[in-house]
N, C-alpha and C positions, 0 to 999 in steps of 0.2 A: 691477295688476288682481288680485281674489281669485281669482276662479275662470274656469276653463273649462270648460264642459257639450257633452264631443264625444258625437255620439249617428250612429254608422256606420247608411248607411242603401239601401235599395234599394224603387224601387215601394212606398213607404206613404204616397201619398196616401190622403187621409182618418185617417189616422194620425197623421202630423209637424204639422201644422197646431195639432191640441188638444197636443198632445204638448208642444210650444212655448211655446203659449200659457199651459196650467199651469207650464210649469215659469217663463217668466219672474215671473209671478206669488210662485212660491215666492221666488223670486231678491231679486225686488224687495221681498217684508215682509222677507227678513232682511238687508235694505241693504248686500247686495253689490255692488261692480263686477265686474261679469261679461262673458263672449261666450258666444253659443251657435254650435259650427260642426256644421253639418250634412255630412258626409263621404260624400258620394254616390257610389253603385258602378256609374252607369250608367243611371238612371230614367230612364221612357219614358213613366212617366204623372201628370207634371205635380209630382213628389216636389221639385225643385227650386224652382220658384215658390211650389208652398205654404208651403214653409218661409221663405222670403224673407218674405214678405208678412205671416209671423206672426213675423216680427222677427230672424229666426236669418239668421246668413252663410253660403252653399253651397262648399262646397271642391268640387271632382273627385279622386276615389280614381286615384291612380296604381300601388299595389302591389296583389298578389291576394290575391283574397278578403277576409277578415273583418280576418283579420289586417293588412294591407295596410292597409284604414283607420283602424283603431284607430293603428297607425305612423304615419300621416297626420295624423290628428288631433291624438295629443301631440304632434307634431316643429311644427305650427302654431299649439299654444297658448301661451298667452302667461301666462296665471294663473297663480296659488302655489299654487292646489291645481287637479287636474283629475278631475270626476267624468265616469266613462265610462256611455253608460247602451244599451238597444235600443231602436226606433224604433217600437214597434207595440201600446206601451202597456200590455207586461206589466209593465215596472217603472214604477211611478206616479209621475210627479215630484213628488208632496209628500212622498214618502219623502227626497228631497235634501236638506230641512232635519234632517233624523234622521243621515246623515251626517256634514253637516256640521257638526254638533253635536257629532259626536265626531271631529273632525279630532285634537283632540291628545293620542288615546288613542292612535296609532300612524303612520305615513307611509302605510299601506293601511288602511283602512276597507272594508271588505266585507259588504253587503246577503245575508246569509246565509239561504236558504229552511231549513235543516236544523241551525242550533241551538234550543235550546229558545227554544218562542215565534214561529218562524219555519215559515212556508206556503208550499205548492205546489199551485197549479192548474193539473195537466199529466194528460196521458193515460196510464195506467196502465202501457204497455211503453215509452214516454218518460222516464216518474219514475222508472221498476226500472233505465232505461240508465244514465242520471245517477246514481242511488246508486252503481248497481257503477261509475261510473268516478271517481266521488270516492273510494271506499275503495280500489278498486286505486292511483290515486295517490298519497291519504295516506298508506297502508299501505308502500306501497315506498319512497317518498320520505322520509317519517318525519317529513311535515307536520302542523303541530297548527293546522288549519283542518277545520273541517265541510264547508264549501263553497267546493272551487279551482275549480269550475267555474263560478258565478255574475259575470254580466258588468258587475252593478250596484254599482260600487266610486267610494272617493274615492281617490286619492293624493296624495300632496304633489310637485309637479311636480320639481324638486330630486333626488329616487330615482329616478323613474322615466325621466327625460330622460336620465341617465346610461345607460341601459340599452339594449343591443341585443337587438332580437328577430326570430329567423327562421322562428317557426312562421305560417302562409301561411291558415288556417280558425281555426275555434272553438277548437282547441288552443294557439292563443298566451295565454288566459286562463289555460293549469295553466304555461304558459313563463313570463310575466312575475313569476308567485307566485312559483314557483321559482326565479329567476333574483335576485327581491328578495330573498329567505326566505337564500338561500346568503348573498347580500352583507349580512344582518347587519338584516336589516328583519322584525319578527316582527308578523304581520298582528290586526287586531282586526275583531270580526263581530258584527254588530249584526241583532237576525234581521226578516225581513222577509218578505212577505207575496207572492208571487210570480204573477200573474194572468196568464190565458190573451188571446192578444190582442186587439185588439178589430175588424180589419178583415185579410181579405186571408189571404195563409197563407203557414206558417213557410218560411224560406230553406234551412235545415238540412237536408244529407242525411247523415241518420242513418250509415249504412252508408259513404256515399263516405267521410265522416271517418276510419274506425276504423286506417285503415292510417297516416292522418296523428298519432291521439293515439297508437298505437306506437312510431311515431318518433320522437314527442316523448318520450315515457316513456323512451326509452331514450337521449337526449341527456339527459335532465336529471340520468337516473341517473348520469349518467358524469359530470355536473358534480355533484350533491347527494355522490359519495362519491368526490369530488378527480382527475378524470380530467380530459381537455377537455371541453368544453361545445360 
């Protein structure tokens, strides 16, 4: 199988249905063999059947939070490459052939809002959160990535399988960077165009995170300059 398209998900009915629906679309002109797993965190309002119906297979999330499913999803996929993507229509699946177009420009391909050429459709104290926490990472870290925090990436299944990760929210996305980037995988970013969703409202609590990207900054620090990780 080429690929797998895990897309972690919660409550986006009306969302996952077109979400799906384009993307096998994409899938299908570029005559892949593909799966699409919907990795559900618990929906209550029908987020499961619609994705069925529009052609995707549902897993159930057994670890917590964000992180938890994205774990979920690679440890079930089956493809040589795995693109990770959100469920609510900010990242557009026809941007997937633009990935995967450049799969063998690096083992990570990442859907960049903040290299040149690259957009954000967010809220003003949302976009200022996000730059300062990509610069305080890259800056510490001493990653040559615009954007470790964008969740619209390809990998080549092979890297990333090998890989554990124990960050539990949104912060498993600067963990897996880091944890690839150490073992020897230097990432490429292709920019892209970042749209606000189109149904329902965001999962993300700003604030409850801050103590968990801490933590993590300070695990990776301790593996980025040869401590344990």
């Amino acid at each position: 199988m080429d690929l797998t398209l895990v897309i972690p998900a919660l409550n986006e009915a009306g969302n996952i249905g077109e979400l799906i629906t384009r993307a096998r679309r994409v899938l299908d002109h570029e005559g892949m063999r593909y799966e699409i797993l919907i990795v559900d965190g618990g929906s209550t309002d029908g987020t499961i059947a619609e994705a069925e119906r529009a052609g995707a297979a549902a897993i159930r999330q057994h670890g917590r939070g964000y992180g938890g499913a994205l774990r979920g999803g690679i440890e079930a996929a089956r493809g040589d490459y795995v693109v990770t993507m959100d469920s609510d229509l900010s990242h557009e699946p026809e941007f997937i052939a633009t990935l995967w177009a450049a799969r063998d420009r690096s083992t990570i391909v990442i859907a960049s809002r903040y290299v040149a050429g690259g957009r954000a459709d967010m809220a003003p104290f949302r976009y200022v959160l996000s730059r300062i926490l990509n610069a305080v990472f890259t800056t510490i870290l001493r990653i040559p990535v615009k954007d470790i925090s964008s969740g619209f990436r390809l990998y080549r299944r092979s890297a990333i399988a090998s890989q554990r990760f124990e960050a539990a929210d949104f912060d498993v996305l600067e963990e897996i960077l880091i944890r690839l980037y150490v073992g020897g995988h230097v990432p490429a970013e292709v920019p892209f165009h970042y749209r606000t969703r189109k149904e329902g409202k965001s999962h993300a609590k700003l604030f409850r995170f801050a103590i968990a990207y801490l933590s993590t900054l300070y695990r990776m620090a301790r593996l980025r300059y040869g401590r344990s990780g």
